[in-house]
N, C-alpha and C positions, 0 to 999 in steps of 0.2 A: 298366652302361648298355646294352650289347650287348644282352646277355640280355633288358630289358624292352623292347627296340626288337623282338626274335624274337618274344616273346610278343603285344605291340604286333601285328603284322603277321598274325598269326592272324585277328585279328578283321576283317580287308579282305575287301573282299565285290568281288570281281573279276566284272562281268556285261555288259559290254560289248566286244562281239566287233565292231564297226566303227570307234569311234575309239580304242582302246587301254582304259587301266585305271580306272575308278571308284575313288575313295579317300574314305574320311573323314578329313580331315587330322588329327581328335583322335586317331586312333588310332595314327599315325606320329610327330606332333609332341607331347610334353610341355609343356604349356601353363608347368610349373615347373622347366623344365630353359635355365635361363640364367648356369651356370658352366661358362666353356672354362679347364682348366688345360692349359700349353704348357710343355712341358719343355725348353730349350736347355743341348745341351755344347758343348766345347771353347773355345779363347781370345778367341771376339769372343759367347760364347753371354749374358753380360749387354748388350754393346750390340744384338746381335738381337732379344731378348727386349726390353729399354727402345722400339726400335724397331717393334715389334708395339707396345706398347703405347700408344704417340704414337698412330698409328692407329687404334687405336680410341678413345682424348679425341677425335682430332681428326672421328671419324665419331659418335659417340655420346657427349651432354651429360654424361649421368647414367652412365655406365660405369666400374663401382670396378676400380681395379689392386692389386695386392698380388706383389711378387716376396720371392722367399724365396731366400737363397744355399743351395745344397745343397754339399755335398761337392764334386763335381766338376762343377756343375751349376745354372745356374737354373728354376729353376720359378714361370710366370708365370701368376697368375690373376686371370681379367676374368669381374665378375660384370655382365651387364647387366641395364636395365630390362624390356626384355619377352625372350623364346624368340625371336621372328623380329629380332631385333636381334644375338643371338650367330648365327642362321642366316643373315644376310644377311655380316656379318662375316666368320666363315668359308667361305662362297662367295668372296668379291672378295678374300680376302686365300691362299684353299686351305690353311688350317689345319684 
């Protein structure tokens, strides 16, 4: 994901010298990038994770959950309806 965000950012055409940056947001946002996976350790990492995840049902109707027990470790993934719904998500929440 990195990587095509660098590549992505290539193509900004920076031409304004008085109020700061022109962007084409296509070229920064992924119109099909609406899965955040959140990995929680140690012994409260499932109710954190569970806890994230109420937050976003309770922000977003249509937002699929899926945790997965790992080894020593939950892994929680929230697929949402559109890209500005997992970005709005992870602004108010700082995941």
């Amino acid at each position: 994901m990195v990587n095509k965000i660098r590549e992505q950012q290539q193509n900004v055409n920076d031409t304004c010298s008085d109020c700061g940056s022109f962007v084409d947001i296509g070229t920064v946002i992924d119109e099909h990038d609406t899965e955040l996976t959140l990995v929680f350790n140690g012994e409260n990492a499932k109710n954190d994770a569970q806890n994230i995840a109420n937050k976003a049902t309770e922000r977003f109707e249509h937002v699929i959950i899926h945790m997965t027990d790992l080894e020593n470790s939950i892994k929680l993934t929230m697929t949402f309806s559109v890209t500005v719904e997992k970005m709005l998500f992870q602004l108010e929440n700082r995941c």
